[in-house]
C-alpha positions as CSV (number, residue, x, y, z in Angstrom):
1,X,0.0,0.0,0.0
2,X,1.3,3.1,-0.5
3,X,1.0,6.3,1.6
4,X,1.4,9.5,1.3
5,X,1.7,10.9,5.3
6,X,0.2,14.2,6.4
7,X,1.0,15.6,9.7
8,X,3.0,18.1,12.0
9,X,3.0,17.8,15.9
10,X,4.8,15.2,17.9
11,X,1.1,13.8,18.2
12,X,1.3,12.5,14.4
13,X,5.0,11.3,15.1
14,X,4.3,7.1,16.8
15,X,1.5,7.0,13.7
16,X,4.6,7.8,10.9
17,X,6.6,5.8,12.8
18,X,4.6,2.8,12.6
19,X,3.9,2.9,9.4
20,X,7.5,3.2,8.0
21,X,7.9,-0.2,9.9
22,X,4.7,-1.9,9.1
23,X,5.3,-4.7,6.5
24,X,3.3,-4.2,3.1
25,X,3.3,-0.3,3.6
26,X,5.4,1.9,1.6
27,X,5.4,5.5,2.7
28,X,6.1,7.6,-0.2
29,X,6.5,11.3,0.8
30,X,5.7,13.1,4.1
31,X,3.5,16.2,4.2
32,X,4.3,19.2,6.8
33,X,3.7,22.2,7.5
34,X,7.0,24.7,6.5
35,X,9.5,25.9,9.2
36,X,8.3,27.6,11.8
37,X,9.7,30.6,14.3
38,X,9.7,28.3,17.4
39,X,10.8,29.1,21.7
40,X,11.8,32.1,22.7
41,X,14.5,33.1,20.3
42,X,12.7,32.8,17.6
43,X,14.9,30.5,15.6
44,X,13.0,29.0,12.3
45,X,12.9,24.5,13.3
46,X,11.2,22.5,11.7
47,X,8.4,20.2,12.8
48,X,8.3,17.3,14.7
49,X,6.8,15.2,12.0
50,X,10.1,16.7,9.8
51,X,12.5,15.4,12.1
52,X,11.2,12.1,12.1
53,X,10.6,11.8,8.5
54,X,14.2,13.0,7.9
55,X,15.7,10.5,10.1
56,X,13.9,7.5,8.3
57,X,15.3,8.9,5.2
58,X,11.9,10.1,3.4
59,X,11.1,12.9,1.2
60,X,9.8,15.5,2.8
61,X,7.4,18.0,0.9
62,X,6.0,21.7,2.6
63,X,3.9,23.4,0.8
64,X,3.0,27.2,2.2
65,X,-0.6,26.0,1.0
66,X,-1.6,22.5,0.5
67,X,-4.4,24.2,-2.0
68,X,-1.7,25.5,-3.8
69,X,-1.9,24.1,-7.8
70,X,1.9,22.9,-6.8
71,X,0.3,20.9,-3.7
72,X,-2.1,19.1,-6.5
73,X,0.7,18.5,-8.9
74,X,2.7,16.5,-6.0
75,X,-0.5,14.5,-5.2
76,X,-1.4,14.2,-9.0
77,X,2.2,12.4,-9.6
78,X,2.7,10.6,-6.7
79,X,-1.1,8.6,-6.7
80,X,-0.8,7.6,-3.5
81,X,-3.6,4.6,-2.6
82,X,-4.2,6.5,0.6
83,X,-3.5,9.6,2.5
84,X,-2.6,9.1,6.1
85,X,-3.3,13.1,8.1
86,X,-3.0,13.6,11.6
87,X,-3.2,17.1,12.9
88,X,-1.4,18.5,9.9
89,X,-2.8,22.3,10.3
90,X,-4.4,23.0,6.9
91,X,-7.9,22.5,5.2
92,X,-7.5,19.9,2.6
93,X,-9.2,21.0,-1.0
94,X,-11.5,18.6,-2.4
95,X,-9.3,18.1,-5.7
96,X,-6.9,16.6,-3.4
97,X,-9.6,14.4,-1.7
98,X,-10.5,12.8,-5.0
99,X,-7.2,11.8,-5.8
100,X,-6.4,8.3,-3.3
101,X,-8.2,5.1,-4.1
102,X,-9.1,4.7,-0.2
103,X,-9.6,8.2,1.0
104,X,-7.3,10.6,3.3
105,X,-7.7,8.6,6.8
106,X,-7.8,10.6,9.5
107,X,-7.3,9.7,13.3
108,X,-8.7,12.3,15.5
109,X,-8.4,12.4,19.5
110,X,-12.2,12.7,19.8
111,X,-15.2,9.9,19.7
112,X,-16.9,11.9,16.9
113,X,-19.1,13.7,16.3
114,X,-18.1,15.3,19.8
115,X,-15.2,17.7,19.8
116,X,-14.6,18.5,15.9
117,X,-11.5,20.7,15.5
118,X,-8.1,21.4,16.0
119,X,-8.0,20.3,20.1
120,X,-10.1,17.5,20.9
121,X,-7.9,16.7,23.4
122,X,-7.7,19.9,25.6
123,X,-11.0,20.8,25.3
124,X,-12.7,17.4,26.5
125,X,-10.2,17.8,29.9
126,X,-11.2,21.4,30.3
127,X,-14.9,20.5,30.1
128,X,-14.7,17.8,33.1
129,X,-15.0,15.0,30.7
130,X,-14.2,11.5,32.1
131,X,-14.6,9.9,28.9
132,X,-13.1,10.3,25.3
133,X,-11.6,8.7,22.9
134,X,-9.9,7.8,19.1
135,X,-11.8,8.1,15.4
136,X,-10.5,7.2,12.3
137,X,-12.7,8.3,9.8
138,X,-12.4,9.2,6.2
139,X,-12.2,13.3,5.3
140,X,-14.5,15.0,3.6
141,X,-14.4,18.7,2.8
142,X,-16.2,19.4,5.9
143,X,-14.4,20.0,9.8
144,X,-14.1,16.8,11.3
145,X,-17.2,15.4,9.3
146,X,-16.5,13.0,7.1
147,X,-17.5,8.9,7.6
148,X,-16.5,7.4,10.8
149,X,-14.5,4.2,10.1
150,X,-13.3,2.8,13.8
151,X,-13.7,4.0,17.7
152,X,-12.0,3.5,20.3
153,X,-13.0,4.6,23.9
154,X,-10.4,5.7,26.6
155,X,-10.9,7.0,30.1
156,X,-9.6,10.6,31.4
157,X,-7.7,10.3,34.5
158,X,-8.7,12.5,37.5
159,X,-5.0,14.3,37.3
160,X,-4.4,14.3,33.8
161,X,-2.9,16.6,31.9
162,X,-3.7,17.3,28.1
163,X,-0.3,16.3,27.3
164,X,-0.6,13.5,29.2
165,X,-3.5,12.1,27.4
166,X,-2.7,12.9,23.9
167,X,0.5,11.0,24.3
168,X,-1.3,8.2,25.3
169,X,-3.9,9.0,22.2
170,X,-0.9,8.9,20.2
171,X,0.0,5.7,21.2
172,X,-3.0,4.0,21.3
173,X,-3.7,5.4,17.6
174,X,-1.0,4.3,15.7
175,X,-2.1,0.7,15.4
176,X,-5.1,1.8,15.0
177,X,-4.6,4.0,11.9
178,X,-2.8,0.8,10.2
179,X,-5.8,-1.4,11.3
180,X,-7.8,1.4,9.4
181,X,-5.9,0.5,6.4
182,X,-5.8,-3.2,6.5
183,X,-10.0,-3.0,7.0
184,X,-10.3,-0.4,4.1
185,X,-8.1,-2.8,1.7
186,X,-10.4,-5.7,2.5
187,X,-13.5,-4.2,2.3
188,X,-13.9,-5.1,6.2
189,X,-15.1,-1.7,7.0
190,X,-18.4,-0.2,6.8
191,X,-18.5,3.6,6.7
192,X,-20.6,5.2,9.4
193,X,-22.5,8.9,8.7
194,X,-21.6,11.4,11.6
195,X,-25.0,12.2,13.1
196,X,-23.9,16.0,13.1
197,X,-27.3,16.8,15.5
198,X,-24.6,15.8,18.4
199,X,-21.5,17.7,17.4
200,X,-19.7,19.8,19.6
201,X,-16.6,21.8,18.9
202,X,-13.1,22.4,20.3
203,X,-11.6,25.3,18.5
204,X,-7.9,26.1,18.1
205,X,-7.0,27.6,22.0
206,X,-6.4,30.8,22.0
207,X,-4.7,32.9,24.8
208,X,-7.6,34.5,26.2
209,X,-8.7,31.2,26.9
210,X,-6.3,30.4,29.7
211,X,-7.3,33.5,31.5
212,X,-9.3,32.2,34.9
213,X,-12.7,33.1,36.0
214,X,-12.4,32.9,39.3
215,X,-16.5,32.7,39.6
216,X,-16.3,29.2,38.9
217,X,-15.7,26.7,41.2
218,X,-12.4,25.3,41.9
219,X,-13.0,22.3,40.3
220,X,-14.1,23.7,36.7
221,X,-10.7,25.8,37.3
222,X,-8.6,22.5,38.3
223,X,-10.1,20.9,35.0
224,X,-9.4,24.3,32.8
225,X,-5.7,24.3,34.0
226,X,-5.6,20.9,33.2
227,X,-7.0,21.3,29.4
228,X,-4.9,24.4,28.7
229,X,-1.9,22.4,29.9
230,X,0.9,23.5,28.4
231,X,0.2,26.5,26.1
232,X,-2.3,29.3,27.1
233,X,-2.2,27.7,30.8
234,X,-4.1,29.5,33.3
235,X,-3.2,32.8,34.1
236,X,-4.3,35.9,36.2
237,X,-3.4,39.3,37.0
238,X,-1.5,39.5,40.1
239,X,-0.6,43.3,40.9
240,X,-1.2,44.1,37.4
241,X,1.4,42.0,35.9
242,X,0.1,38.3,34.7
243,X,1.1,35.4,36.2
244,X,0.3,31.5,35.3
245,X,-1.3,29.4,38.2
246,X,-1.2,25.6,39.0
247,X,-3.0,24.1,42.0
248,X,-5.8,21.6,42.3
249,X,-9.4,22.2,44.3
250,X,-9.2,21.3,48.1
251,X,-11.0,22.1,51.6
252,X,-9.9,25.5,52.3
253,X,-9.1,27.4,55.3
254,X,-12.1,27.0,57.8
255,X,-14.8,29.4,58.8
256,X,-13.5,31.7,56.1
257,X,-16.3,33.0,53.7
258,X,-14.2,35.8,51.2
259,X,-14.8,36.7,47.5
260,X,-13.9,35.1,44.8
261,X,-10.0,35.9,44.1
262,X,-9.0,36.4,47.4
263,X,-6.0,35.3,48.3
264,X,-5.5,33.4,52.0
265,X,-2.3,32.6,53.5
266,X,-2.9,29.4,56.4
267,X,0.1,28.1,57.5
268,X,2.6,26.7,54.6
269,X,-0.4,26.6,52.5
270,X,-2.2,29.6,49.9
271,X,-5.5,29.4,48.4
272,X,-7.8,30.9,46.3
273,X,-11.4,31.6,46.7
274,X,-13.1,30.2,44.0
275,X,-17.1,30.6,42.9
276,X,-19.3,28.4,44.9
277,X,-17.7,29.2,48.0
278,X,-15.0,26.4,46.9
279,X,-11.4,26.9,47.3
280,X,-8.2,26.5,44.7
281,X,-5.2,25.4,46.8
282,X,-2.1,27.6,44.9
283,X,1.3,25.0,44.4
284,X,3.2,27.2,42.2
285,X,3.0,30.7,40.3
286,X,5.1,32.2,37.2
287,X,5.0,35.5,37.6
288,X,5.9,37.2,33.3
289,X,9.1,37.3,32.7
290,X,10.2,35.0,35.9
291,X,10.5,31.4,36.3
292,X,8.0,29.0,38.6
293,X,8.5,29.3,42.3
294,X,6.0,27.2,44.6
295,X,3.4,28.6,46.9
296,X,5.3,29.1,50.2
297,X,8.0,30.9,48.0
298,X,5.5,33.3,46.3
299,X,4.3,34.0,49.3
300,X,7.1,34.8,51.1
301,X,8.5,37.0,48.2
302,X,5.6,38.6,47.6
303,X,4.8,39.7,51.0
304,X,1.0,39.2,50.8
305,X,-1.0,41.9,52.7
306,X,-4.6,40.6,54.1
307,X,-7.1,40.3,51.4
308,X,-5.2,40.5,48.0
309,X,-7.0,39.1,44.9
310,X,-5.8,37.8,41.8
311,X,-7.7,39.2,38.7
312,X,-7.5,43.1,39.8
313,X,-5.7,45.0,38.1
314,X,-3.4,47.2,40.2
């Protein structure tokens, strides 16, 4: 069979990887996105779907748009029988949907129709989700619509983190995706219409997202800081500068009854008041432009005076 493989993130990486060693697979050309600006100097990297490629010794092919008449060329004169894509980053044409026998086969870290876009993954943990899970389907020129092909469900631990679970997604997908395959060449896989009267969505996170309402319960925080794991985080405004939070909902001081945001000091610990009368115990901060320091040190360094909040500006 051979493949043509679309992807960019290190969550596409154990899928190429399998596939280059799977017996009767032949991948032709990898697809990524161009070199990026990446950390904080800036310096142009590639992805990690590059480096992988490059190390098994395949051609690599970035186009700036995969709409591009170029982009159709490539497809045209490779003819792949399939497309594998995995969170490659672009909108695939129709033109270019048409051209493999079996169909671009997407795996996507959702149990579609439920969380259609570009982080399934983030936003199930954010929502307080217990349950998710993997989807191969076929694309169509839709977002996340096309037929469903296989499902896998897979439970959300209490503590994880969203790159904690999509490296297990990863994982778990890759035999998967080449179980996809082997189905689709037999004709042992009957494609399944999305009912799209259940869809939900999970956009592309934006900053603004990580930034914490302090309304809602501790919990719904916990489970936000979780989601947004690594990149926006959850973040506040502490004395008008912003600063990332990590802590995890817990009894909080008692008899105390305070606001929302307001910080309290007991003993080696520091809290939050959270909506609901609920309580966020702080483990570590990063104020901009400093590195993380845990909750006795903030405290200490910030000399906390009785009844500070977080989320005022100042």
């Amino acid at each position: 069979m051979r493949i043509v493989f679309c992807g960019t993130p290190e969550f596409a990486v154990p899928t190429l990887q399998r596939l280059i060693a799977e017996p009767g697979c032949k991948v032709e050309a990898v697809v990524t996105q161009p070199d990026r600006p990446k950390g904080r100097g800036q310096e142009v990297a590639g992805s990690a779907v590059k480096e992988a490629a490059l190390e098994a010794g395949l051609h690599v092919y970035q186009p700036e748009k995969i709409k591009s008449d170029s982009a159709y060329e490539f497809f045209k004169r490779v003819n792949p029988d399939a497309v594998v894509i995995l969170a490659y980053g672009q909108i695939v044409p129709m033109r270019l949907i048409e051209i493999p026998r079996l169909g671009w086969i997407n795996l996507h870290a959702s149990l579609l129709p439920a969380y259609r876009g570009a982080a399934p993954g983030n936003w199930a943990i954010a929502n307080g989700e217990t349950r998710t899970g993997l989807t191969t389907m076929q694309i169509d020129a839709g977002m996340d619509t096309g037929p469903i092909l296989l499902q896998r469900e897979m439970e959300i631990d209490a503590n994880e983190t969203a790159p904690e679970l999509l490296g297990r997604m990863a994982q778990a997908g890759a035999p998967m995706l080449v179980e996809t395959l082997r189905g689709l060449e037999r004709g042992e896989i009957a494609l399944r219409a999305q009912d799209s009267s259940k869809a939900s969505l999970a956009p592309l996170l934006k900053k603004e997202d990580g930034q914490i309402d302090w309304s809602l319960d501790a919990q719904r925080i916990y489970n936000r800081m979780r989601g947004f794991a690594p990149w926006p985080g959850a973040w506040t405004i502490f004395r008008g500068q912003t600063c990332q939070v990590w802590g995890r909902a817990a009894e909080g001081p008692r008899g105390r009854v305070v606001e929302p945001e307001t910080l309290v000091s007991a003993g080696e610990e520091l809290f939050v008041a959270c909506g609901g009368e609920s309580w966020l115990r702080v483990e570590a901060v990063q104020i901009e432009g400093r590195k993380w320091v845990g909750a006795r040190e903030f405290v200490n360094g910030a000399r906390l005076q009785g009844g500070e909040k977080l989320g005022e500006q100042r």
